[in-house]
Structure formats: structure tokens, C-alpha cells
C-alpha positions, 0 to 999 in steps of 0.5 A: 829319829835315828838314821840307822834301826836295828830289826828288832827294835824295828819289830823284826821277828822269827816269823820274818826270818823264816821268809828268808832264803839264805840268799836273799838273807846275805844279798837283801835287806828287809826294811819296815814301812814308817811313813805312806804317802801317795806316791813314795814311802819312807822305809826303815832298814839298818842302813838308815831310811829309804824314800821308795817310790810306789809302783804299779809293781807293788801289791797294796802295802800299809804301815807296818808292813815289812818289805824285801829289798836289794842292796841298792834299796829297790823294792823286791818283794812284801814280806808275809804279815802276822796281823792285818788291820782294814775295813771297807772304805768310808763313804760310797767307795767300794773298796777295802782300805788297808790300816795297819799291819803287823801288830802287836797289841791295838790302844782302842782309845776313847773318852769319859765323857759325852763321846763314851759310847759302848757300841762304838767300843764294840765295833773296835773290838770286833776290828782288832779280834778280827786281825788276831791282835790283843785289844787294850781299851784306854779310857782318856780324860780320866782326870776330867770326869766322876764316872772312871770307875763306872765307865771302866766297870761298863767296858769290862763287862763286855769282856771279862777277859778285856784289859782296861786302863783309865788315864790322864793323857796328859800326865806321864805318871798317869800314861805309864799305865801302858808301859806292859804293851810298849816294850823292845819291838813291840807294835801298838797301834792307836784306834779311835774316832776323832777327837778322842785324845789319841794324839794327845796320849800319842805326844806324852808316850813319845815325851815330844809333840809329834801330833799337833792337839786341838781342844775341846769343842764347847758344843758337843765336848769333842776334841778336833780331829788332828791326825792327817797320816798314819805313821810309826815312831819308835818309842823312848821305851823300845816299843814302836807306836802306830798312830791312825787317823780319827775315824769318823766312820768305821765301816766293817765287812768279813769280820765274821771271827771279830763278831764271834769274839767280841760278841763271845757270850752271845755266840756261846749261846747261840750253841744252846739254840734249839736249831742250828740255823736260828736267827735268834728273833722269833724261834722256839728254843733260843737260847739269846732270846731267853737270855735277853728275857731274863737280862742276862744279856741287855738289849743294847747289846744284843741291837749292836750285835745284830747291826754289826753282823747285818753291816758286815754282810752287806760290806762283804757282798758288796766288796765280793761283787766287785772282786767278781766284777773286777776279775771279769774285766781283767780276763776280757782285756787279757784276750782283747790284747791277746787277740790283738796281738794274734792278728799283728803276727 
């Protein structure tokens, strides 16, 4: 990787320019985040890269991001973004987990094989909708299966609209495929479960290996997950690629406009319903329930719509409580220390 970026071929943009006060425009230096680690990360600016330790002074910054920095490299502030990837957290944890920012266009990648799964598709479009981000659906292994066109066809029913780009990740000709979304700072970020074949595609788009690939696992015709770390690289076509980690869970939570326009042809209909609050399950006058009566809408679909919503309701109420809670417990030790300090005068 070079020592020294140009902003714009590190992403920068008008949007960012405009941040700038003319001070802050000859006496700073912006730079964009590459790497993140727990307590450092790797910054890109036109002077080279910098290792900026995280401190307790630091709103919660991601790959991606664009930070403000003085002359000397010491982190002065974070720069607004256009486009913000997160969900809720794997597991029990009740917290938001930042995973991208600043992006231009998301690879929501997947195989033809065992693993093609259309509802999981759908989770990702509602994660990339959500953000405002445009979606590319990269169907991998395409050189391995007799269902591409089927598989393809499958996709782009969700969305007429959807871009779908089958390709052999192992074969450059193949993967040029992607070339229109790669160009002069432009950001695409990787997204996908484990195993998919991002690092693969991810190595030929790079022409080195930077992601270290595993094969596929005999009993379930799963790839192993290799990626550890989110990380961005500058592409040889201009274009800088963010790749993720294979999610094993993708929890979502305050998605309501990713539901809306991944879910576009059920949330026109639900206009055409007889009230306005239906819920679309036993009503007179449903529009979506007369859809799914005469298969204009198929009931796999319509399960998967109705799980994602149920899904984002909980995560969100869920993440609000302790937002609440956590706003409480601040406020209290704010006037413990303040009474504290009171009686010491």
C-alpha cells in the first residue's frame, strides 16, 4: 500500500469539503480510517498513514469513517457521514455494532449453491436500503452450478429494479463483471454470511491475496469463514474495497425504511388496504392478503417480511430501553459528583 493518498482517491468528496472551515481547511488534515483495532487505528491522509490511538474522547468511529486531524495527526474531530452501515449486535448483547460507513455501493455477496438462501438475501437488502446505499447482488460459484440463470432469475424478482451479477471469483474476466461500481473513489463494501466466497472474489478484484480462502466443507457445501477484520484497500481500478467479516448472525433493529424498500411491492399494497392501521393477517379489505390469495405475492415472502419487521421491533425496543437506561445512569452520577463536589467547598 502507498505511503502517501490523494483524497479523492481515498473517497473524498464535496460532502466533506463543505465540513471545513477555512481555517480548519489550511491548518488540518483529514484523514480516512483503513484499519480498527481495539485500541489504535490505521488512518490514511496525504501524508502518509497514521497509527491514532482510540481515546475516551472519540465518538464510536468505523472503517470508513473520515476524521479531522491536526498537523501533527492528533484526532480533532469526526467528520459527518453519507452513508452508515450497523446492526444490533450478535448474540445477547444489547448494543448497536457500527460496520461500515461512507459507502458508495454494498456487493451483497452469496453462492449458487446449498447455501442461496432468499430470505437471507432480503435481510441484506433491507441493511443496505437502510443505509441509503445502492445494493449489488453477486451471486459467486457461478462456474460450479447448472442453476445461474434460475438463481438470477430468483433474485431479480425481488426487485426489478435490483442489479444482479453472476460470476466466477476465481477468474478476472469473470469478476470484471463488477468493474461499473469500482471506479476513482468509489467505496463498495463486501456483505455476506460466512463461507460465501467474499475473500476469494475479494483477492481477485485486489490481483493479490490479501484475504486468506479456505475450501469447501464436504458436509454442508460451505466455504470456512476466513475474514477476522474489517479493513479498506485501495483497488488497482481506483476504487477503494471494504471487506467485512462473514456474519453468522445479522441482527436487525430501526430498519423501518430498509423494510419499505426491500419489501417495496408489499409496502405499496399495504396503501390499498381497507384501514390504515391493518395488520395484514386477518382484516376485510387487505390488499396483501388478497395478493397472497392470488400468488401475486408468494408466501415465503410474505413470512420473511413479517419476521424481519417482528425482528427489528423487538431489537429496537430493546436497544431504546437501554439508551433510556443508560441516560438515567449517567444523569445520576453526574449529580453524585456534583453533590460531591459541593460539600468539599
Amino acid at each position: 500500500m502507498a505511503s502517501e493518498f490523494k483524497r479523492e482517491a481515498l473517497g473524498w468528496r464535496p460532502h466533506f469539503q463543505q465540513q471545513l472551515s477555512l481555517e480548519e481547511y489550511e491548518q488540518c488534515r483529514p484523514g480516512r480510517i483503513l484499519q480498527q483495532h481495539k485500541s489504535q487505528l490505521q488512518v490514511a491522509t496525504e501524508a502518509g498513514l497514521i497509527d491514532l490511538p482510540v481515546s475516551s474522547t472519540m465518538p464510536a468511529v468505523v472503517v470508513g469513517d473520515w476524521l479531522l486531524l491536526d498537523n501533527e495527526g492528533h484526532y480533532l474531530r469526526l467528520l459527518d457521514r453519507f452513508s452508515l452501515f450497523s446492526r444490533k449486535a450478535a448474540g445477547s448483547k444489547v448494543q448497536k455494532q457500527l460496520i461500515a460507513a461512507n459507502v458508495d455501493t454494498a456487493f451483497v455477496v452469496t453462492s449458487i449453491n446449498q447455501d442461496f438462501n432468499l430470505s437471507r438475501i432480503e435481510r441484506y437488502l433491507t441493511l443496505v436500503h437502510e443505509a441509503g446505499v445502492e445494493p449489488v447482488v453477486v451471486l459467486t460459484k457461478a462456474d460450479l452450478s447448472d442453476d445461474v440463470e434460475s438463481c438470477t432469475k430468483a433474485v431479480q424478482s425481488l426487485d426489478p429494479t435490483l442489479m444482479v451479477e453472476a460470476v466466477n471469483a476465481l477468474a478476472m474476466d469473470s469478476v470484471v463483471r463488477l468493474a461499473p461500481w469500482c471506479g476513482e473513489g468509489k467505496t463498495v463494501l463486501f456483505l455476506g454470511s460466512s463461507g460465501v466466497g467474499k475473500s476469494t472474489l475479494v483477492n481477485t478484484l485486489m490481483g493479490e491475496t490479501i484475504q486468506v480462502t479456505s475450501g469447501i466443507r464436504e458436509d454442508d457445501n460451505k466455504g470456512r469463514h476466513t475474514t477476522t477484520g474489517r479493513s479498506l484497500h485501495p483497488l488497482p481500478s481506483g476504487g477503494l474495497l471494504l471487506d467485512t467479516p462473514g456474519m453468522r448472525e445479522l441482527q436487525l433493529a430501526g430498519v423501518e425504511d430498509g423494510i419499505e424498500r426491500a419489501f417495496a411491492d408489499i409496502s405499496e399494497l399495504a396503501q390499498s388496504c381497507r384501514f390504515t392501521d391493518c395488520s395484514h393477517i386477518s382484516e376485510p379489505g387487505c390488499a396483501i392478503l388478497a395478493a397472497l390469495e392470488s400468488g401475486e405475492i408468494d408466501d415465503r415472502r410474505m413470512e420473511n417480511y413479517r419476521k424481519i419487521m417482528r425482528e427489528q421491533q423487538i431489537n429496537s425496543a430493546t436497544l431504546a430501553e437501554k439508551r433510556s437506561r443508560d441516560k438515567a445512569l449517567g444523569k445520576f452520577y453526574r449529580t453524585v459528583l456534583s453533590e460531591s463536589r459541593r460539600r468539599k467547598l
